[in-house]
N, C-alpha and C positions, 0 to 999 in steps of 0.2 A: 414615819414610813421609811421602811430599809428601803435607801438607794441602791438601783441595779449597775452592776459595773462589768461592763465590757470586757470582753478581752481585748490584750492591745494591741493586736491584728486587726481587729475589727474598729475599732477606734482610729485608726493611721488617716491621716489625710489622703493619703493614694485608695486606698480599699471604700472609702465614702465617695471619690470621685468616681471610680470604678462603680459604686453601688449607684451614683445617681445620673450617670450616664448610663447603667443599662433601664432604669427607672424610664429615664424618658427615651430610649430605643422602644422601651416595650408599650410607650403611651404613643408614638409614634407609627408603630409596627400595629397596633389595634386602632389609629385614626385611617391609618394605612388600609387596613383589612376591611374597617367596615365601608370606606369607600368603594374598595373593589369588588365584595361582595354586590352590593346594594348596585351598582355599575352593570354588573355582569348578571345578576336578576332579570334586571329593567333591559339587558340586550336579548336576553334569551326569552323573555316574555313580549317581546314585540317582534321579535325576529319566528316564533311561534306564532304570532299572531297572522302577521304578515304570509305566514304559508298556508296556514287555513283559508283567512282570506282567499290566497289563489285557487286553491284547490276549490273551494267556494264556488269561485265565480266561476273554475274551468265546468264541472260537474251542473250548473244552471244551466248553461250553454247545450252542454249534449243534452240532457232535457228536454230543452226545446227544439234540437234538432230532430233525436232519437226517439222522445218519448221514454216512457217509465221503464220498458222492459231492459232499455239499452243503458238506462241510469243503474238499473239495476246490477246487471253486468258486470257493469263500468264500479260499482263498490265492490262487488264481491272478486271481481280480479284487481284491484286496487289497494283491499286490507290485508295483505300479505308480508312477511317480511317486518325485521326486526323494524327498522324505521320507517314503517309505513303509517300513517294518520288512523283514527279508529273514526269508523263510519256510523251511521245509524239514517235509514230511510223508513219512514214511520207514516201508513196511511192517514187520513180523515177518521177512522174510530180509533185511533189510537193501537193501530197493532204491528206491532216489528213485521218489515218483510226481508230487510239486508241489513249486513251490519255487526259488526262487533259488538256494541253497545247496546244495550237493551231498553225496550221500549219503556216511557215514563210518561204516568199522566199527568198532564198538566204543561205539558212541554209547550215554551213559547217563545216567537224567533229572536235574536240574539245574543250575547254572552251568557254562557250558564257552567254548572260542574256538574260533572254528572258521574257516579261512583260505578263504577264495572265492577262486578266480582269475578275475583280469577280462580282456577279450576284447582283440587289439591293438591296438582303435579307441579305448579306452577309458587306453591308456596300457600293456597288458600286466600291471601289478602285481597283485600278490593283495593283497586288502584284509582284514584282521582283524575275525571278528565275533565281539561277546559276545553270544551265546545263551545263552536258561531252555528245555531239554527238559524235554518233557512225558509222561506216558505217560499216552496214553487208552485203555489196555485190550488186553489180549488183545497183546501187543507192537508196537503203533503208535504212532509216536512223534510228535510234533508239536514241533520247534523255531523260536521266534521270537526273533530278533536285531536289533542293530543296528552301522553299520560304526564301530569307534573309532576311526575317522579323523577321525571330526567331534570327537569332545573333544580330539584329537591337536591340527590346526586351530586350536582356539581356545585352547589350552595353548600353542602357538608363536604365535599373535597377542599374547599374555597375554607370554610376554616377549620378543615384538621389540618391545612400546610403551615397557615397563619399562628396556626398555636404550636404546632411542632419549632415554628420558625423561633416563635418568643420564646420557649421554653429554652429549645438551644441555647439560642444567644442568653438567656441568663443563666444558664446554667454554665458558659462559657464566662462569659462578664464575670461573674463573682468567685469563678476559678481564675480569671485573668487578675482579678482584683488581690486575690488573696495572693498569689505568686508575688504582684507586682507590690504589695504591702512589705510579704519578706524580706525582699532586695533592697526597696525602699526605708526600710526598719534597719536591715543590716548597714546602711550607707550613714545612717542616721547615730545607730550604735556608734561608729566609729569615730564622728566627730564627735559624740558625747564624750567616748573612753579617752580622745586627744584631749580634748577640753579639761576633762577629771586629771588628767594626765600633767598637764601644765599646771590646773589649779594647786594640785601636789607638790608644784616646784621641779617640774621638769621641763622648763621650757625652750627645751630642743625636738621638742615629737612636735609632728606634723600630721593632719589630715590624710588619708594615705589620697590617691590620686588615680583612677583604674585606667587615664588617657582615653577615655571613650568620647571626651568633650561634650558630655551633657551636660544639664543643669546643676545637677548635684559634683561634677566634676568642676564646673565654672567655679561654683561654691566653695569649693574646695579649695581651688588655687587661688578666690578671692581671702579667706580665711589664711590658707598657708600665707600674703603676702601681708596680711595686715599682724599673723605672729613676726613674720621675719620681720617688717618694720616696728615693733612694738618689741622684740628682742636686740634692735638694733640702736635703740634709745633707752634700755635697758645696761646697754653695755656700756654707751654714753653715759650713759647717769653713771654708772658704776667708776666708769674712768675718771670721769670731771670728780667726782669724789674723792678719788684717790692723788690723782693730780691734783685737787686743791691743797688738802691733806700735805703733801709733800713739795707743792712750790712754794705755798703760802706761810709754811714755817718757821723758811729763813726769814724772809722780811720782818713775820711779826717777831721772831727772835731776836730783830737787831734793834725793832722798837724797842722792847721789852729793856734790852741792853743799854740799850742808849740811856734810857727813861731812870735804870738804876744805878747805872751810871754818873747821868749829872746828881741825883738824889745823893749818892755817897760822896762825890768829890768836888763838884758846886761850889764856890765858895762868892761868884760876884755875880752881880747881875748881868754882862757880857758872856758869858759862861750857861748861864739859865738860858738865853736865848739861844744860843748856838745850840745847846739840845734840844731848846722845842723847835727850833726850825728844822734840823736833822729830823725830829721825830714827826715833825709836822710832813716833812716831803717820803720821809716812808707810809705815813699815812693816805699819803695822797696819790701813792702810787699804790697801796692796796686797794681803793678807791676805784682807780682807775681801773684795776683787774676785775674788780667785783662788776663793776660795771661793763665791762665787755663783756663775760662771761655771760650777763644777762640778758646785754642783747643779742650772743650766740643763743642761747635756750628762747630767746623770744621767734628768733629768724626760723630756730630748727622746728619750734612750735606752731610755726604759722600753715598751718595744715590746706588753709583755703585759699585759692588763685580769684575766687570771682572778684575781687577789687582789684586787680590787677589792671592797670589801662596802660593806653601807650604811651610810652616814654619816648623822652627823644635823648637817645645815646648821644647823638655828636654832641647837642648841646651839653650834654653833662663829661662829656671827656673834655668838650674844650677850658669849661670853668674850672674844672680839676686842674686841670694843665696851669691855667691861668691864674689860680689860688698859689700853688705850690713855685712857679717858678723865679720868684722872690727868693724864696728860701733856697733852693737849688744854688742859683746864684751867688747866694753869699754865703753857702758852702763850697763852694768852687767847683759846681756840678754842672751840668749843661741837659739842659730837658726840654726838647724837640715832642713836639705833638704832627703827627699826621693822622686828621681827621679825614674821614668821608661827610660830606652834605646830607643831614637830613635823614639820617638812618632813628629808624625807630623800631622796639621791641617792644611785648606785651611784660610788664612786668611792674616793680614798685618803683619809683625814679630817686626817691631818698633811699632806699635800701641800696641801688643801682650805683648812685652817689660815693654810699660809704663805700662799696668793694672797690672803687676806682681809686676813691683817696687814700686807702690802706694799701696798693699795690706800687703808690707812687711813694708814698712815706717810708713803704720797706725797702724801697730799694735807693733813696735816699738815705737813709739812716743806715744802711750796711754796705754802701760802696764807698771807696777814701776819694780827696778831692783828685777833680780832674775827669772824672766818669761822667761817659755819657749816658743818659735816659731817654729813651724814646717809647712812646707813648701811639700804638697806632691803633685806627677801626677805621676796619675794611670791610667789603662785601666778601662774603665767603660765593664763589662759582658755585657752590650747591645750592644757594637759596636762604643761607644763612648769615650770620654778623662773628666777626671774631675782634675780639680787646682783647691787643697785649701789650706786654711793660715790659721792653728790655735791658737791659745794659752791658756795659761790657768792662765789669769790676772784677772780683777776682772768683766769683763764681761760690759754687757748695761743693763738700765732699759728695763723693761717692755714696759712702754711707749715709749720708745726715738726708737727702734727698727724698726718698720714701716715706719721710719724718716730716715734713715743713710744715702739711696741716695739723697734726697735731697738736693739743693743747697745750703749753706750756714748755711745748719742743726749742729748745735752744741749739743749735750747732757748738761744736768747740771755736769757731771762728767767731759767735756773734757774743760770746759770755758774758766782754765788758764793754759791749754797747748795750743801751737803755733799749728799755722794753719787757712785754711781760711773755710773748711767745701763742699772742691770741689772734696776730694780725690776719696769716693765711685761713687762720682756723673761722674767722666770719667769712671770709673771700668767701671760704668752701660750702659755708651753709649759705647763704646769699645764691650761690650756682646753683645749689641742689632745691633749692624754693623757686627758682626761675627755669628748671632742668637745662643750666649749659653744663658744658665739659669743661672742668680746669685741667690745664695739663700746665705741669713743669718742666722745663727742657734746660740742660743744662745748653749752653755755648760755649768757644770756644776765641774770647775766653767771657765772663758773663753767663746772665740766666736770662729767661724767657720765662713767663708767667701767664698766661693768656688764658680769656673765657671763649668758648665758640657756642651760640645761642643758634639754637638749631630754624628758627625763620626770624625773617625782618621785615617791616614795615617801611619802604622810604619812600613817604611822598614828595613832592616837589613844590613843599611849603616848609619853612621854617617856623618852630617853638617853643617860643620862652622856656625857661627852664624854672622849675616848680622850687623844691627847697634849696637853699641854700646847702655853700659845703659845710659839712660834719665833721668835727675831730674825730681821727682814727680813734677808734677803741682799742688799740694793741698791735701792735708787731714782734720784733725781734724773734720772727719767727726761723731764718736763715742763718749762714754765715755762724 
């Protein structure tokens, strides 16, 4: 059986919504009508009844006061006038004497209908009345009606408004629908042709954005920020590639060197070692790059915060501190910690760890002796924690500064100090997986290096500190 296929206006998610929102307006709007109907029936059919009745009882009454001649009277100046009741006073043999309504045999007291016919001027039709007969005695009857035409009337006014109403409205609905598909179609186009657009290998287009902040606008700038982060690990990828490419060539070229080296001129075994030991610490210091590198790509890949708990900062500045100040020392360094009590932030406390001990190892390793290092965490007055690492060595150029995160960034100052130039460059992704700010600040004379984490936690308990400290994965990123 041939499949029927839509047009794709009519297929859109908005023009089905459209269609099944006026679907149940109109199942709505007809529970709606037949209520109101059926409501307004049953008021005008008792509220009819209710004036017969009176009319009834009043017409018994003069009756008995009046007698027949005065009842009589009293109907034939009474059935006059559009709204007036239609009468009928009918003796013991059954013969009209007043009255609109004509006489019927068989007539007997209580609810009855009884059919008038009306004259040719009038249109010819017989009109329907509901009459209360009455018996005032002695077998004279007294019926008073009224024509149900008039509830009929207002029973078909009641639903030509009700269908007029649905008709509109869907007739509106599925013209709202279909507008509201185009737009919604057109908005839809456009991230398909950015999407098509990218897949091509252009991946600088973007969603366009109309600032109206709707949904499809939200969408938009949620999509624009997940291209900009996915172009921006794009460039990363691109970069670390080319920087490996080109840091990583000299070392292996001196392996390479070294290796053909002892092979052609070798001649004792004293000689075999001193190359593979050469060749063994270029080894292990490409080693060392491969592996920071990996756990930059791990830190910058860590896309999810929910294992993230509270850490406790001081405690992990002051073990840093405390790790390292051996080594300061017997490089003839001086490394001062000013901690705060008890500060804690949400984040990894081993990743937190490593950017501490990388900040204190770079600036040990690229200041000469005699430098001081200070090591502080503070409350930030706004609400937040700041770690930084100073000194007061002989600082960065001008130029080289903009450069420090960078991967495999060396300064002319730091060229022939050890290192691979990956140290600030975890700092940087470690901040940006916790969202603090690194800023680097030059002094006078010295640098300044600090994270500012935008809230803190300090309660007024002290806690153990979790992993143990980490060898830096890389520095010589300064100097």
């Amino acid at each position: 059986m041939r499949r029927i296929v839509l047009p794709r206006l009519l297929r859109a998610a908005s023009f089905r919504f459209a269609a099944l929102y006026v679907a149940l307006f109109a199942a709505s709007a007809l529970v709606l009508g037949v209520a109101v109907f059926l409501e307004t029936r049953s008021a005008l059919q008792n509220q009819m009844a209710d004036r017969i009745e009176t009319e009834a009882t009043f017409l018994r009454g003069e009756y008995g006061a009046g007698g027949l001649d005065h009842l009589l009277d009293l109907v034939r100046s009474r059935g006059r006038g559009a709204s007036a009741l239609d009468y009928l006073v009918e003796d013991p043999a059954g013969r009209h004497l007043a009255g609109e309504m004509p006489a019927r045999a068989g007539l007997k007291p209580g609810w009855t209908v009884i059919e008038v016919p009306q004259a040719e001027e009038d249109g010819g039709r017989s009109e329907h009345v509901r009459a209360l007969v009455a018996d005032l005695g002695g077998g004279l009857l007294l019926a008073i009606g009224s024509d149900l035409g008039q509830i009929t009337a207002v029973e078909e006014a009641i639903a030509s408004a009700f269908l007029w109403t649905v008709g509109l409205a869907a007739v509106l609905g599925i013209g709202g629908g279909v507008l509201l598909s185009r737009a919604f179609l057109a908005r839809v186009d456009a991230i398909a042709r950015t999407a098509e657009a990218i897949i091509g290998g252009d991946l600088a287009r973007r969603v366009p954005v109309r600032g109206t902040d709707d949904d499809l606008d939200r969408l938009a700038g949620t999509l624009n920020r997940m291209l900009d982060r996915i172009g921006t690990l794009l460039e990363s990828l691109r970069q670390v590639s080319s920087d490996i490419a080109h840091d990583l060539r000299t070392p292996l070229t001196r392996l390479y060197q070294r290796l053909e080296d002892a092979r052609a001129h070798a001649r004792s075994v004293a000689e075999y070692e001193a190359a593979v030991d050469a060749a063994l610490a270029e080894a292990e210091g490409l080693l060392a790059t491969f592996s920071a590198l990996l756990r930059i790509a791990q830190v910058e890949g860590a896309s999810s915060r929910a294992g993230f708990r509270a850490a406790d900062l001081s405690a992990v500045v002051e073990a840093v501190a405390d790790a390292y100040r051996p080594d300061a020392e017997a490089a003839g360094h001086q490394l001062n910690a000013t901690v705060a009590p008890c500060i804690r932030v949400q984040g990894d406390q081993e990743l937190l760890t490593q950017a501490v001990a990388n900040l204190v190892e770079n600036a040990l390793r690229h200041t000469p002796a005699g430098t001081v290092i200070r090591v502080r965490l503070t409350d930030d007055p706004g609400g937040g924690v700041v770690l930084a690492v100073e000194d007061d060595g002989p600082g960065v150029l001008p130029e080289d500064l903009p450069h420090l995160t960078d991967r495999f960034y060396r300064g002319e100052q730091s060229r022939t100090t050890p290192g691979n130039g990956l140290g600030l460059s975890l700092v940087e992704a470690v901040a940006d997986l916790h969202r603090a700010r690194l800023d680097i600040e030059p002094l006078n004379p010295g640098l300044r290096v600090s994270l500012a984490f935008a809230q803190s936690s300090a309660p007024r308990a002290r806690y153990p500190l979790g992993p143990s400290v980490p060898i830096p994965v890389g520095d010589g990123d300064r100097r």
